[in-house]
PATILO-773123 format. One line per 5 residues: their letters; for each residue x, y, z of C-alpha. Coordinates in nm, 2 decimals, decimal comma. Each point is the difference from the previous one (the first is absolute). Example, Ala and Ser with C-alpha at 12.3 -4.5 7.8 and 13.67 -1.06 7.14 Angstrom:
<fises>
AS = 1,23:-0,45:0,78 | 0,14:0,34:-0,07
</fises>
This chain:
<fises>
XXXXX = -11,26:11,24:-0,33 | 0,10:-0,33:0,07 | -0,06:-0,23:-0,31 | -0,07:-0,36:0,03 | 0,30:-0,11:-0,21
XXXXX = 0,33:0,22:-0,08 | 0,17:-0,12:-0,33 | 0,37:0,07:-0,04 | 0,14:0,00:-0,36 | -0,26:0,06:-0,30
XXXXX = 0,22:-0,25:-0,26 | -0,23:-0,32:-0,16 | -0,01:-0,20:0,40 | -0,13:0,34:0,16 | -0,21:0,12:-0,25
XXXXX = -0,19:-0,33:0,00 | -0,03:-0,04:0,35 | -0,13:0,35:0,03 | -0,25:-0,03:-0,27 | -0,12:-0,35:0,18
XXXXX = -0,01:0,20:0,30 | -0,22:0,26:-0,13 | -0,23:-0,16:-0,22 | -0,14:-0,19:0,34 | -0,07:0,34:0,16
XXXXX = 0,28:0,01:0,22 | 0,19:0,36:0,05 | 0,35:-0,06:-0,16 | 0,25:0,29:0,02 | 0,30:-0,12:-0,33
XXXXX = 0,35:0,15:0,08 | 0,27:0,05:-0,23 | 0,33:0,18:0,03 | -0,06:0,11:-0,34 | -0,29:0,20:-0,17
XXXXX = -0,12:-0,20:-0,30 | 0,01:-0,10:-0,38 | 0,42:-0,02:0,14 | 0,26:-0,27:-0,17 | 0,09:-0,31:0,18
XXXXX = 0,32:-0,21:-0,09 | -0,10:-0,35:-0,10 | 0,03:-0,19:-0,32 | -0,37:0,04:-0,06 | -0,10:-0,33:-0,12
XXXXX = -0,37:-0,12:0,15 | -0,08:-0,39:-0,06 | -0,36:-0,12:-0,11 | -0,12:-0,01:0,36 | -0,02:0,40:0,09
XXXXX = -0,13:-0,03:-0,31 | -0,26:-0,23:0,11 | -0,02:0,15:0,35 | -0,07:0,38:-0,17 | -0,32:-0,17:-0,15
XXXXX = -0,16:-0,20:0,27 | 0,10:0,16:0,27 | 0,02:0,33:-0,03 | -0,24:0,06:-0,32 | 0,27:0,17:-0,18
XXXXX = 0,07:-0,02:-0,36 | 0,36:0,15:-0,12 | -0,12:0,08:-0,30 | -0,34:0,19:0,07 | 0,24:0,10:0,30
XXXXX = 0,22:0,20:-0,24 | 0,29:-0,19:0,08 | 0,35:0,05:-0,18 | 0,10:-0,35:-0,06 | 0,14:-0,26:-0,22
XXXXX = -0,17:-0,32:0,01 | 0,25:-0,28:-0,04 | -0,08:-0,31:-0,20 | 0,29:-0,22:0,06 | 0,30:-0,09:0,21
XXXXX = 0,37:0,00:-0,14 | 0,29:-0,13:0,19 | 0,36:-0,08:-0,04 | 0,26:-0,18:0,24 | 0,29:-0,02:0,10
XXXXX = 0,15:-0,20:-0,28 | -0,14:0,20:-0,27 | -0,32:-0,27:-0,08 | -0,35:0,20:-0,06 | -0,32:-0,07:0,10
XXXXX = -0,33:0,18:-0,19 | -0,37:-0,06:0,12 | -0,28:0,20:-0,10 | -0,26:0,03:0,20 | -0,35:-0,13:-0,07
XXXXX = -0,29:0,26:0,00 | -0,19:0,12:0,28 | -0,20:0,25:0,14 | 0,25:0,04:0,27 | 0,34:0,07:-0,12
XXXXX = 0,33:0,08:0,11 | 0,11:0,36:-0,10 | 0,28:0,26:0,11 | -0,09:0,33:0,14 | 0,19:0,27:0,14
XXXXX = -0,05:0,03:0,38 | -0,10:0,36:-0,04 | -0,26:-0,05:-0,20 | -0,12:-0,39:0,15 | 0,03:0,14:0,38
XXXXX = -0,21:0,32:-0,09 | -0,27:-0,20:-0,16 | -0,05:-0,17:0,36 | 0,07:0,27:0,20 | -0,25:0,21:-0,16
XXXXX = -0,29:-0,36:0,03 | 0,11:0,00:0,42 | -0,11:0,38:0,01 | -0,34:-0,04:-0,27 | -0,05:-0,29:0,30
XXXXX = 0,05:0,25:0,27 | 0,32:-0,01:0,13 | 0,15:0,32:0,13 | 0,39:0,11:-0,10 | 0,20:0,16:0,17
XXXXX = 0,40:0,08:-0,11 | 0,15:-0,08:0,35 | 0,32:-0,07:0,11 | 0,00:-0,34:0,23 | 0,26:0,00:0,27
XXXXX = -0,13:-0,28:0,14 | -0,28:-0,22:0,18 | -0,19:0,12:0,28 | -0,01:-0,22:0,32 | -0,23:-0,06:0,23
XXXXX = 0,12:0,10:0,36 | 0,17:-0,37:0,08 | 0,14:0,00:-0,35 | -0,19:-0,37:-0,07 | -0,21:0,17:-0,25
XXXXX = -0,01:0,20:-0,33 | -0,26:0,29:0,02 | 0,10:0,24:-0,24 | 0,27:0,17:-0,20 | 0,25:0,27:0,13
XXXXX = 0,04:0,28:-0,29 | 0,30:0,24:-0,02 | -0,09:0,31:-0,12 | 0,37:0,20:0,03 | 0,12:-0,01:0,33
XXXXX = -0,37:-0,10:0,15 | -0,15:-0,33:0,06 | -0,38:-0,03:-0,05 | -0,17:-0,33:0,11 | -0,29:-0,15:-0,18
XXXXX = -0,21:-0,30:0,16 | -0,22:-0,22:-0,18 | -0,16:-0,35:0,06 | 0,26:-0,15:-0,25 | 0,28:0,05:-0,18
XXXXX = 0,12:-0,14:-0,31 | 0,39:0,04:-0,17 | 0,01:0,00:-0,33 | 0,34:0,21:0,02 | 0,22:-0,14:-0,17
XXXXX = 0,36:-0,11:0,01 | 0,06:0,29:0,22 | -0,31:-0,08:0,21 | 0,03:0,20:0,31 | -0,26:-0,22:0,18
XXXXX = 0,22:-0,28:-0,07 | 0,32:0,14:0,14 | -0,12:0,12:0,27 | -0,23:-0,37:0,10 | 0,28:-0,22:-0,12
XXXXX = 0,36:0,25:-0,01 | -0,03:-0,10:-0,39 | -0,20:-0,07:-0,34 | 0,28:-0,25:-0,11 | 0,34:-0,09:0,08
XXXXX = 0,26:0,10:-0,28 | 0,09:-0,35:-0,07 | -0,39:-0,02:-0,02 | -0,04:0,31:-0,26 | 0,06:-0,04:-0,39
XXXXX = 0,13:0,32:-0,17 | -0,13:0,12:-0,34 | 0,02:0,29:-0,30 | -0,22:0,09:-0,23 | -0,07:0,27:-0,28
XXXXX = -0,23:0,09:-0,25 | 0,13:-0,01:-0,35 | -0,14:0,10:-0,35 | 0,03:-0,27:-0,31 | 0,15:0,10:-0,29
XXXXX = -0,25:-0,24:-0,19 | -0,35:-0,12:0,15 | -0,08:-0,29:0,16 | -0,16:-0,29:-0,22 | -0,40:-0,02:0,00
XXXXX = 0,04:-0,24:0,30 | 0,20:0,13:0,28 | 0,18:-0,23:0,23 | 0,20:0,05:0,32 | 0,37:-0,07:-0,04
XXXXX = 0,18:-0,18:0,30 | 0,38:-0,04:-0,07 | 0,17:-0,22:0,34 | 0,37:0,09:-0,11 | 0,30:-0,15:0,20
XXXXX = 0,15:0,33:0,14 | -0,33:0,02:0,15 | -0,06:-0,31:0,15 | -0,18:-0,02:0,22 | -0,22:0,26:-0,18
XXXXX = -0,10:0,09:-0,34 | -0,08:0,31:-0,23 | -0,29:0,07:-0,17 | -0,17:0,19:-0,31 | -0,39:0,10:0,09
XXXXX = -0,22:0,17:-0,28 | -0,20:0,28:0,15 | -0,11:0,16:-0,34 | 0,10:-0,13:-0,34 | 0,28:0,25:-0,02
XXXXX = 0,11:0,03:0,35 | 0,11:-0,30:0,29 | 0,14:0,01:0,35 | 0,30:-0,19:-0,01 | 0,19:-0,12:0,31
XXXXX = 0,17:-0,27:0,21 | 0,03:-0,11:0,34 | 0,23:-0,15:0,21 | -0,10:-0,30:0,27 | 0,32:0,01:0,18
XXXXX = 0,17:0,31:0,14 | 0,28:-0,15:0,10 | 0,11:-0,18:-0,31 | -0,11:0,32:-0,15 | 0,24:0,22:0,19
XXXXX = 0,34:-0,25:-0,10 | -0,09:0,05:-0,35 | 0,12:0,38:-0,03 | -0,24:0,13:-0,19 | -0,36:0,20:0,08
XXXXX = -0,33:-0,03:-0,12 | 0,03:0,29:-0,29 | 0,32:-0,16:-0,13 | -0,17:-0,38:0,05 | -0,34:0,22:-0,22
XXXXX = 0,20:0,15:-0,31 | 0,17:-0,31:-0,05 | -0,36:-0,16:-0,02 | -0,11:0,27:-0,26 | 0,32:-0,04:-0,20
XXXXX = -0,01:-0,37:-0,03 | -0,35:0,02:-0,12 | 0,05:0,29:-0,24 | -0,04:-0,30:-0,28 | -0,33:-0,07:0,05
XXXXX = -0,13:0,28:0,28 | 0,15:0,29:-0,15 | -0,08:0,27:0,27 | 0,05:0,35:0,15 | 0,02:0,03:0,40
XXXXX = -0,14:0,29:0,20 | 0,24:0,11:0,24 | -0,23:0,14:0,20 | -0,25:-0,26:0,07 | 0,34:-0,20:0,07
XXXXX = -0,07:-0,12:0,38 | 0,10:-0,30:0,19 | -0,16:-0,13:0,33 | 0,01:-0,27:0,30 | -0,26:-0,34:-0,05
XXXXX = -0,09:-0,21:0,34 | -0,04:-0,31:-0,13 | -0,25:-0,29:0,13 | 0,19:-0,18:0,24 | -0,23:-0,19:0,28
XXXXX = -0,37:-0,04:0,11 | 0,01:0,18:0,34 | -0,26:0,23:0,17 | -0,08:0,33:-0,26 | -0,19:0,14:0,33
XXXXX = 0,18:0,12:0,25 | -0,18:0,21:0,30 | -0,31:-0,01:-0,16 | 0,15:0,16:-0,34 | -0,03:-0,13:-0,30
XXXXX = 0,30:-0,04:-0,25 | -0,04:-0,01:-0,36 | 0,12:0,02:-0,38 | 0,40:0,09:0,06 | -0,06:0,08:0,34
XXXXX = -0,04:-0,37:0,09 | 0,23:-0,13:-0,22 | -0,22:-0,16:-0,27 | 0,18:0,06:-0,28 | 0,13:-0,29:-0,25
XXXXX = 0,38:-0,12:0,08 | 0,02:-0,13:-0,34 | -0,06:0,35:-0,22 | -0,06:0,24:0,27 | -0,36:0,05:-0,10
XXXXX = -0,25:0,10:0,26 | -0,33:0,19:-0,16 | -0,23:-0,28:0,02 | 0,11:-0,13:0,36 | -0,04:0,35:0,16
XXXXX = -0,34:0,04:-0,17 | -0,14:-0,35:0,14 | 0,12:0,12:0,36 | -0,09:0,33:-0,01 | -0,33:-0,15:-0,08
XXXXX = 0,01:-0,27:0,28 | 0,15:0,24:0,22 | -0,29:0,20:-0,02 | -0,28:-0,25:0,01 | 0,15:-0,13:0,40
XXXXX = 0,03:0,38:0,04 | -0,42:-0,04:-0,07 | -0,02:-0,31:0,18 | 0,10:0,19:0,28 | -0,18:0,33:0,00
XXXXX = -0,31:-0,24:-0,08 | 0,06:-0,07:0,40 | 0,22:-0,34:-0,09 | 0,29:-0,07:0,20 | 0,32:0,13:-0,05
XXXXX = 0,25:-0,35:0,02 | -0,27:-0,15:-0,17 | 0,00:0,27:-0,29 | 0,44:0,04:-0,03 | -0,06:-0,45:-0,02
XXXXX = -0,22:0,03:-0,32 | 0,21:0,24:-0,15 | 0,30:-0,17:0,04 | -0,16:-0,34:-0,12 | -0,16:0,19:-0,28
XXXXX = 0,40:0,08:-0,10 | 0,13:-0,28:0,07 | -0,24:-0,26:-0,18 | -0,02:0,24:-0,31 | 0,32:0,22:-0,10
XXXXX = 0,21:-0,12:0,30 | -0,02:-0,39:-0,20 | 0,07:0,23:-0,31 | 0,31:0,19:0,14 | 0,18:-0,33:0,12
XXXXX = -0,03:-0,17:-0,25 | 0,18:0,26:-0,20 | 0,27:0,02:0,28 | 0,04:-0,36:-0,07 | 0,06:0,10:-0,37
XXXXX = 0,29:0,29:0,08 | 0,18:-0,27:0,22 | 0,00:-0,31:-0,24 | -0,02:0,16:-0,32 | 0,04:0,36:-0,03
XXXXX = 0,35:0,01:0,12 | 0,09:-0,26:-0,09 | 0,12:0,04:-0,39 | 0,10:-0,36:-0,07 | -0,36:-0,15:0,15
XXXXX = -0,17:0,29:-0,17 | 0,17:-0,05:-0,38 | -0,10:-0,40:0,09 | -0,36:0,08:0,03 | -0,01:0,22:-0,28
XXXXX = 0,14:-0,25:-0,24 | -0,31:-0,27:0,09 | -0,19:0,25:-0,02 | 0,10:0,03:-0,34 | -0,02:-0,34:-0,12
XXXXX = -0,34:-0,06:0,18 | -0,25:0,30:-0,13 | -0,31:-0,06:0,23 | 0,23:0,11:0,32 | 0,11:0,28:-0,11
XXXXX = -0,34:0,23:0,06 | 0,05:-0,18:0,39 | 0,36:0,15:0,01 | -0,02:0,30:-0,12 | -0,28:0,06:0,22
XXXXX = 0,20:-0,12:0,33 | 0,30:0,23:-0,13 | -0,17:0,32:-0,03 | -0,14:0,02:0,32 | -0,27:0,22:0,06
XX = 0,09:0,15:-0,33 | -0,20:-0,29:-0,16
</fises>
């Protein structure tokens, strides 16, 4: 059969784009290299807008959805220089919570197939070209030592970091200069939470630029983690990401008294936002991690791979509505760029001026200090998508 759209990767970018997909009657064949509910490494914070975007969007409520989360009702920061910053956040009927991805990426896996998606477990080799190579259409699978081609009208990558549709069209997802590096674990409290949970960001010098962080995902339980914004500073400082981790956890034992899983112990690579080039390339679409769109300030990239899974899929419409093809890969990369592209600079912006840079960022943090009303403003522009 060939379907009209081929969807690689069944994370929060491709499960969206499939469920898009499906929901206007097209046949949409969802691809994973993994069978699902299956654990994803990420620090598992999801801001107010996928909050937002679960509701009017895709009709989904988290709660009536079953959904293990921990909704978040404040933001807590510390820099450099030891100065704190507290702001609780103001009711609403879309808030910010923390979910594992097992659990989050199974709730929208299972909404793409209840919209009629198809998934397959496959393993992607790589795209399939058309017979002058100017065109994507289809995927190659490997199954063992045999290669089994798939066409389709369009194909979207929602991959990941390890996107083979984005090796193989551009030799590479990032650069390493390009690609942050980060650890995380779940750990269980020794005392609960307070009755308002918060998420804990803690930019530390040894760090820099980078920061840990202490995310509730039950009142007894948090992922806890750090990540690392420059690998090559990293490397001269002698010392890996566990080591960097468990002196996190021992510094806060005061106030974050906790026990570390080992096993859910797990590091992995982050390509940061760095420009606003082309996320179509041969006629297929790149999105979520895939493309890049992931925040350079705090490596958070939920919410951007939902919006372009989503506006992936609706050129993918436009075009097997009879639309043209240029004119289709133009709206989706003006969709990006006028909405989470603006975003995803800005935040760059952020990392370069302020986030590593310890003496401007203990400056800014002691206004906002001494002048209350911005603080709300930079807390907000310091978390990132995490906001």
């Amino acid at each position: 059969m060939i379907y009209d759209a081929i969807v690689v990767g069944s994370g929060p970018g491709g499960a969206v784009a499939a469920a898009t997909l499906a929901e206007r009657g097209k046949s949409v064949l969802l691809i994973d290299r993994q069978a699902f509910p299956r654990d994803k490494v990420c620090g598992d914070g999801l801001p107010g807008n996928v909050s937002e975007m679960l509701d009017k969007d895709l009709g989904i409520d988290p709660k009536k959805a079953g959904l293990k989360h921990q909704q978040i009702y404040g933001i807590s920061m510390v820099a450099p220089s030891g100065k704190s910053l507290l702001v609780q956040g103001k009711p609403s009927q879309h808030y910010s919570m923390v979910s594992p991805r097992y659990h989050f990426d199974q709730m929208l896996h299972e909404h793409a197939l209840k919209k009629g998606a198809k998934f397959e477990v496959m393993d992607i080799d790589a795209p399939l070209y058309s017979p002058d190579g100017s065109k994507v259409i289809g995927v190659v699978q490997r199954k063992g030592k045999e290669l089994i081609e798939h066409e389709t009208r369009v194909v979207i990558a929602a991959d990941g970091v390890s996107s083979s549709i984005a090796r193989s069209l551009r030799g590479r997802v990032s650069d390493p200069v390009e690609t942050a590096v980060a650890i995380r674990a779940y750990a269980k409290l020794k005392r609960p939470l307070s009755s308002d949970p918060t998420v804990y960001f803690k930019y530390l010098l040894q760090l820099t630029p980078g920061y840990a962080w202490i995310f509730p995902t039950a009142p007894n339980e948090v992922n806890v983690g750090l990540g690392l914004f420059d690998q090559e500073i990293y490397k001269k400082r002698g010392k890996n990401l566990k080591q960097l981790l468990n002196e996190f956890k021992d510094e806060m034992e005061s106030e974050y008294p906790m026990e570390i899983d080992a096993d859910t112990l797990k590091s992995w690579p982050i390509p940061v936002w760095m420009n606003r080039e082309s996320r179509v390339v041969k006629g297929a679409y790149l999105v979520g991690d895939a493309g890049r769109f992931v925040d350079a300030l705090t490596g958070g990239g939920i919410f951007p791979a939902m919006i372009t899974g989503q506006l992936a899929a609706r050129s993918a419409i436009q075009i097997l509505d009879g639309g043209n093809e240029q004119a289709a890969a133009s709206a989706y990369d003006e969709g990006w760029r006028n909405g989470i592209g603006r975003s995803l600079n800005r935040l760059l912006m952020v990392q370069k001026w302020i986030g590593s840079k310890p003496p401007v960022f203990n400056a800014i943090f002691g206004v906002a200090n001494a002048i209350p009303p911005i603080r709300s403003a930079l807390l907000t522009g310091l978390a990132g998508q995490h906001s």
